[in-house]
N, C-alpha and C positions, 0 to 999 in steps of 0.2 A: 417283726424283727427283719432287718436289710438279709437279704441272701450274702451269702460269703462263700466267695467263689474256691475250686474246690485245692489249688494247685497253689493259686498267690496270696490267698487267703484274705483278701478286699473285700467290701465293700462299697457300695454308691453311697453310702453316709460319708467315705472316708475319700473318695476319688475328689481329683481338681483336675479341672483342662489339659493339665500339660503335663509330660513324664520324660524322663530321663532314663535310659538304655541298656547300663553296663553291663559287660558281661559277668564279671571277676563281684561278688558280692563283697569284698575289702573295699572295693570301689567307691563304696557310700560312706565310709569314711572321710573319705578326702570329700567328695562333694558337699558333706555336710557340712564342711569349715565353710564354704561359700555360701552356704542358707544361713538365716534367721528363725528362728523359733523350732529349729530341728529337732523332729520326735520319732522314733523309731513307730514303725508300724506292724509289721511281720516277716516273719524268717518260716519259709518252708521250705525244707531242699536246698536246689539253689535260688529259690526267690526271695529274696531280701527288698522289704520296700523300707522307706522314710519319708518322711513328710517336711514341707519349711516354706520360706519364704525367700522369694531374691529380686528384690528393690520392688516389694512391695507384693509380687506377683506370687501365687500360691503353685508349689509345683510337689511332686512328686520322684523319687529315683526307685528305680523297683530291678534289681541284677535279673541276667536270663542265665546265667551259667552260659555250657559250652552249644555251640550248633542252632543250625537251625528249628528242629524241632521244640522247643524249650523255649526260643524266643517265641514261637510262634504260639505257644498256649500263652505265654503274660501276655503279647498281641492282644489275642481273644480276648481274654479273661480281661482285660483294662478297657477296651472298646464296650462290654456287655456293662462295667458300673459307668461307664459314661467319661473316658477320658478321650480326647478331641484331636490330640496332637502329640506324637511321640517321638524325639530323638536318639537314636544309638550312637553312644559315647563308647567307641573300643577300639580292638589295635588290628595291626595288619602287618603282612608283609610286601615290602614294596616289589614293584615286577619292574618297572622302570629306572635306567642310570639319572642320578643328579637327584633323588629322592632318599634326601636323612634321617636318620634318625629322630624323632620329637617331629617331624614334619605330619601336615594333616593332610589326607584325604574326604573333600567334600564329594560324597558319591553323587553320581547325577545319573548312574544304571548302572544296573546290576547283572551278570554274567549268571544264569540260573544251573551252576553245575551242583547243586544242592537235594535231597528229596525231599525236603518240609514244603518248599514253594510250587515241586513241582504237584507232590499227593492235591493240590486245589487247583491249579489250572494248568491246559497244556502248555509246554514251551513256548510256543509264542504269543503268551500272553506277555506283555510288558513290566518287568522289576524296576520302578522309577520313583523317584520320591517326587512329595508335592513342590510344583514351581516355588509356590510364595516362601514356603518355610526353607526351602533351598535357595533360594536370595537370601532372606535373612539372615542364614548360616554365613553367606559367604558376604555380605556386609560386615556382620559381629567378627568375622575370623580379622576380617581389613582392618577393622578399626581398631583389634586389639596387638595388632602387628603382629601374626601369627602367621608364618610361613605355610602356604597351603597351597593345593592344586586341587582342580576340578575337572573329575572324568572317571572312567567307569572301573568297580573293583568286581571282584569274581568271587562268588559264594562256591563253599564249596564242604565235604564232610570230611575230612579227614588230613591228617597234614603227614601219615604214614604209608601213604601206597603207593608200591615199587617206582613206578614211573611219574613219580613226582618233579623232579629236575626237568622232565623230556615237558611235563603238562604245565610248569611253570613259564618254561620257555616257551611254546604256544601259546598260549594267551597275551603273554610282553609283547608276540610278535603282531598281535591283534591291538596291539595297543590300551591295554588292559592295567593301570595305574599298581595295583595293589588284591591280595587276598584276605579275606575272612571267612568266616562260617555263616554271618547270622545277615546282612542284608538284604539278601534275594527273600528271605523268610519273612523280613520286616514288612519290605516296599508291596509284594505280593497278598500277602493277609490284611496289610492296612489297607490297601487301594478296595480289596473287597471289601471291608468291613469299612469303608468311607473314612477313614483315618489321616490326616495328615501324617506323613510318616518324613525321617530324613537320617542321614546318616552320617556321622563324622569318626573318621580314623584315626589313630594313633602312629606312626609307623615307628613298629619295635622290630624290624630287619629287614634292612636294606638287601636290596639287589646286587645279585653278586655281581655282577658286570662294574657296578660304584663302587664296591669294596675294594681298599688298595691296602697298601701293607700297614699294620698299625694305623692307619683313620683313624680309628676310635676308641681311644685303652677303655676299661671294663667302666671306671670312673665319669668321663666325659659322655661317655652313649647312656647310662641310666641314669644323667644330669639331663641328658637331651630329650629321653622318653619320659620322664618324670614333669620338664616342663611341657611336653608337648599334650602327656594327660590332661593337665591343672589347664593348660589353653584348649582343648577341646570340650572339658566340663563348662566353662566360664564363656567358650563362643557358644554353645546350645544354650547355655543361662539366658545369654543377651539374645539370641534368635526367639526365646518365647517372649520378651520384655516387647521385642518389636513385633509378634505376633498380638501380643495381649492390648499394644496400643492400636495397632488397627491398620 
């Protein structure tokens, strides 16, 4: 009998090359409207997998919940039944002006203000996702006319401590795109564990410096985050399609 891993609850009977990211396990909802032959797989905690097909290609979505810690055990745990290439599909806030709402973030590095990435190597070891699979990110995002930028977000634990305003603003001033939790965790644990890894953003809040008066009533900004989800699932769909051709 296949070992079954102890957290995502997998299988090597049940893994395929490619997986999808999210953080939020609702998430696989929507992604499932984009597969073919979608079957639910396991629900432990917050790890939620599914299984399907997307133009032909066999792929995987498996949620990490919140932080890096959490991504970083499905990390593992999906690398040890044999999965080859992972995208995180999740949201951010933006650090720079001129970046909206539904806009994407293709990370190209990672900011390691995180301790999941750091507990496995020192700081200056490099948060970077693989070249190829981040081209193909940023082809599929082109093609599907999906408004995106590429450059570097900042991982981070906690989006409640005091000096948040003051650390926000430090990093914008480094020229730092956008925040999340789970990247640094990703690019870090993949690159050990030989993983293609990459990463695409959501951005669900804009930089306050962009923010003007009424921009965005409640209605138009969760039209804009809602497409810019559905285009970050469907540009990592298309990045494995051109992975899987070669």
């Amino acid at each position: 009998m296949a070992e079954i891993m102890p957290h995502i609850k997998l299988s090597k009977e049940q893994a395929v090359p490619y997986v999808l990211l999210p953080g939020d396990p609702k998430r696989l909802d929507r992604i499932a409207t984009c597969l073919t032959e979608a079957e639910e797989l396991a629900y432990n905690r917050e790890f939620r997998s599914i299984k399907g097909k997307y133009r032909g290609v066999p792929v995987m979505a498996v949620s990490t919940g919140i932080g890096g810690a959490s991504a970083a055990i499905a990390v593992e745990e999906l690398a040890r039944i044999g999965v080859k290439a992972m995208i995180r599909i999740g949201s951010c806030g933006a650090l720079q002006k001129g970046i909206r709402l539904g806009d994407l973030i293709l990370v190209n590095g990672a900011v390691r203000d995180d301790g999941a990435s750091s507990s496995y190597a020192h700081s200056i070891y490099p948060a970077i996702p693989d070249t190829k699979l981040l081209l193909a990110c940023m082809e599929s995002a082109r093609e599907l006319g999906a408004r995106s930028h590429v450059g570097i977000a900042r991982s981070h634990d906690s989006f409640y401590i005091d000096e948040e305003k003051e650390v926000c603003a430090y990093w914008a001033g480094k020229g730092v795109m956008g925040s999340d939790m789970e990247t640094a965790a990703l690019f870090v644990v993949g690159g050990l564990r030989g993983v293609k890894t990459a990463s695409i953003l959501n951005v669900v809040v804009e930089s306050e410096e962009s923010l003007e008066d009424n921009i965005n009533s409640y209605t138009v900004g969760e039209s804009a985050m809602m497409r810019g989800e559905h285009l970050e699932i469907l540009t990592a769909l298309e990045a494995f399609v051109r992975m899987n051709q070669g």
